[in-house]
C-alpha positions as CSV (number, residue, x, y, z in Angstrom):
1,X,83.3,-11.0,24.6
2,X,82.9,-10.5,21.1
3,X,79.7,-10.9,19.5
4,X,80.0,-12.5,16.2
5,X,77.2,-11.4,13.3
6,X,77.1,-14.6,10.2
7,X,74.5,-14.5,7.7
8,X,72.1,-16.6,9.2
9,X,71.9,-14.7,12.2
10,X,70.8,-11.5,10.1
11,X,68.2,-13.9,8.3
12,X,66.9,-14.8,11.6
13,X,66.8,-11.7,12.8
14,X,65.0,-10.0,10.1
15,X,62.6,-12.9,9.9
16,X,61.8,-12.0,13.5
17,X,61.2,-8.2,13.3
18,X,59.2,-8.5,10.2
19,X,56.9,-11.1,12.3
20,X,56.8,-8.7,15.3
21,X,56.2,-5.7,13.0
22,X,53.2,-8.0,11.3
23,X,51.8,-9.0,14.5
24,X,51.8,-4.3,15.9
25,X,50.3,-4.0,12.7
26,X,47.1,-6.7,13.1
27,X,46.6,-5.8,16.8
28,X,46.7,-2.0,16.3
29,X,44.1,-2.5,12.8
30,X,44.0,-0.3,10.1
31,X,44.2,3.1,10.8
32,X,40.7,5.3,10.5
33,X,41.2,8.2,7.8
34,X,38.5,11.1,7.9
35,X,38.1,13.7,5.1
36,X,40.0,17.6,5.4
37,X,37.1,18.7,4.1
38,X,33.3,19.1,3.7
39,X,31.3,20.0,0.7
40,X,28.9,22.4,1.3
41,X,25.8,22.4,-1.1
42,X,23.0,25.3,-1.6
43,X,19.7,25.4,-3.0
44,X,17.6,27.8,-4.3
45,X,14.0,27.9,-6.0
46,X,11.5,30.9,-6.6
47,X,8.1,31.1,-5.0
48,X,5.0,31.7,-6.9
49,X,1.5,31.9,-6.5
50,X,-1.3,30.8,-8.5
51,X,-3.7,27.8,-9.6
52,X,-2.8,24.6,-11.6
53,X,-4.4,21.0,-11.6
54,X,-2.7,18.4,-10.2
55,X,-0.5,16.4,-12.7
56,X,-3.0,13.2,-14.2
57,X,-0.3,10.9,-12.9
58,X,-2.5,11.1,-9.6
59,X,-5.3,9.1,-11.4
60,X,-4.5,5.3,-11.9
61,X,-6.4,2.4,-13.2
62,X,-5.4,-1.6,-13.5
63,X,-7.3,-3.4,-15.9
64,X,-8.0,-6.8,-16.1
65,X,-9.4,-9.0,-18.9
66,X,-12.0,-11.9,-19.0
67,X,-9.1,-14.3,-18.6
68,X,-7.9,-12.7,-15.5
69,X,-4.7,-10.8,-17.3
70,X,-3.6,-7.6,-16.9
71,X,-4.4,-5.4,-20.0
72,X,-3.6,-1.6,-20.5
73,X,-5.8,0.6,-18.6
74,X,-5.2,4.8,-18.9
75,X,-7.5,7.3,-17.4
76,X,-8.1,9.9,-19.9
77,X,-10.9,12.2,-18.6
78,X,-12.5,13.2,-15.5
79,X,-15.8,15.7,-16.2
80,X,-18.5,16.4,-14.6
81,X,-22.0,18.8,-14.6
82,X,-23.1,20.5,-11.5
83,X,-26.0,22.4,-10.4
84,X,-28.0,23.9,-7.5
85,X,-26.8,25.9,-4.8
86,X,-24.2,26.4,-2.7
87,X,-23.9,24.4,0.0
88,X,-26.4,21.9,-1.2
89,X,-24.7,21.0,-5.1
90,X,-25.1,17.7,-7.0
91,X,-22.6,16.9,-9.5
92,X,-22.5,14.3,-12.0
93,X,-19.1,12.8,-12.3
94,X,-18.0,10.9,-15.5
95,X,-14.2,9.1,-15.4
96,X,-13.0,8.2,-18.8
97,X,-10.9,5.1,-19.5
98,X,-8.4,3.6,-22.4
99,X,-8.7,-0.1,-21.4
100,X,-9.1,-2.4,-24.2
101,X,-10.0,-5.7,-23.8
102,X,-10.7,-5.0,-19.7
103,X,-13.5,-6.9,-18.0
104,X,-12.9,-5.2,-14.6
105,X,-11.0,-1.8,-14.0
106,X,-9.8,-0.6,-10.4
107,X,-9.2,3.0,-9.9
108,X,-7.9,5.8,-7.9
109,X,-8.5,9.4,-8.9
110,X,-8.4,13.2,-7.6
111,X,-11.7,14.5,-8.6
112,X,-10.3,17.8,-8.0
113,X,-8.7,17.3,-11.4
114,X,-11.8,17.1,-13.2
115,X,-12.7,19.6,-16.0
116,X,-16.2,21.5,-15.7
117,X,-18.2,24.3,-14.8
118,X,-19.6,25.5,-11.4
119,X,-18.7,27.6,-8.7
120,X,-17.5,27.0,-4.7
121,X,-17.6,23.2,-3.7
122,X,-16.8,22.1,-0.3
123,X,-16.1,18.5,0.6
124,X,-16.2,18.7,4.2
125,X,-19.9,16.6,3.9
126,X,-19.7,15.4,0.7
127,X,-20.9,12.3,-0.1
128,X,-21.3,9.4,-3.5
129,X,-24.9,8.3,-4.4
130,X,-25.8,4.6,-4.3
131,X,-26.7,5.3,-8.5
132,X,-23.0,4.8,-8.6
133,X,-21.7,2.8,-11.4
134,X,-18.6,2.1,-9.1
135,X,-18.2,-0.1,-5.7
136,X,-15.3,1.3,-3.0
137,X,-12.3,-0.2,-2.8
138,X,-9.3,-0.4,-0.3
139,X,-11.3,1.3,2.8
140,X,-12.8,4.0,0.8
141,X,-15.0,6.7,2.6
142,X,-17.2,9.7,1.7
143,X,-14.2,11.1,4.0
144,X,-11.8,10.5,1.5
145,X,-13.0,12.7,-1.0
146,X,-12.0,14.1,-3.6
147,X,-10.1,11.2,-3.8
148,X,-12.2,8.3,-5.0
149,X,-10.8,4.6,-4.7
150,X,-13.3,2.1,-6.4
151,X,-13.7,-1.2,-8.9
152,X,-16.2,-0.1,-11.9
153,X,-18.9,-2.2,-12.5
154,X,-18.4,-5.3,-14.9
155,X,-17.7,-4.4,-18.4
156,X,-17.7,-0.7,-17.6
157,X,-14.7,-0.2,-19.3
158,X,-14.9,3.5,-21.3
159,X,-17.0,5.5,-18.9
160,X,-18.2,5.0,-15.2
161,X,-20.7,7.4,-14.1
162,X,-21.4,8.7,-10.4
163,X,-23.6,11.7,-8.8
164,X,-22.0,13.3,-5.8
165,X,-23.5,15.4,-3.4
166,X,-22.1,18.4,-1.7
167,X,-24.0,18.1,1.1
168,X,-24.9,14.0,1.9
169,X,-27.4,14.9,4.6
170,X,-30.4,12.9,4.2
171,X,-29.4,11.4,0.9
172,X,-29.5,8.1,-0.2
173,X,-24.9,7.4,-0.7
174,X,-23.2,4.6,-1.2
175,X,-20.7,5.7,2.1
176,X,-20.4,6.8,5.2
């Protein structure tokens, strides 16, 4: 028997294996490739000690105008005055603003970056008077100090002034 090869016989017969071969190739998917190699990365940073006040980024303020808009609000000062003894220290806290135009400012502030004079402080029962030109804000404490959280009074909008007390024991403040 002889087996007799025409053109159209090669057509079809490439026409099949190139669907077979397309068919292994969509069943099997595309192969997974994975790198040869692996970058290896190293760090290194030098230790010091010391002191430094945190960076004034910490301390925030929103501003808003009589209209209800946002205006610019800055915090550019946090001071205070102490006295008495410690364990038993009052400090009068003063937080400066930039807010121009503002009817109501919000705030939230480290008062361990405030500038002033006095010795040892311990926050541990610490506590804001009810003088406070300030109301607490988003679940503020007295346990949250030094960090204070608060909407100044109306129209408060250069300076808001608060006493704190080192020791709250028996003193008239605004938290618990």
């Amino acid at each position: 028997m002889t087996l007799r090869i025409t053109r159209g016989r090669i057509t079809a017969l490439v026409a099949v294996l190139a669907v077979a071969g397309a068919v292994l190739t969509v069943a099997a998917g595309p192969a997974r490739t994975q790198a040869a190699w692996t970058d290896r990365s190293y760090t290194q940073a030098t230790v010091t000690a010391g002191t430094w006040n945190a960076p004034s980024g910490g301390n925030t303020c929103t501003a808003v105008n009589q209209g209800g808009n946002a205006v610019k609000c800055t915090v550019t000062g946090i001071r205070y005055e102490g006295w008495g003894t410690v364990g038993d220290q009052t400090r009068n806290y003063y937080i400066d603003f930039d807010a121009p135009a503002a009817k109501t400012i919000t705030f939230s502030v480290d008062l361990t970056t405030a500038t002033g004079a006095a010795g040892a402080w311990s926050w541990t029962n610490a506590g804001v008077s009810t003088a406070a030109q300030f109301a607490g804000t988003s679940g503020w404490t007295c346990s949250s100090l030094p960090r204070i959280t608060g909407r100044a009074n109306d129209w408060l909008t250069t300076t808001v002034y608060f006493p704190v007390y080192e020791n709250k024991t028996g003193k008239s403040v605004m938290c618990s």
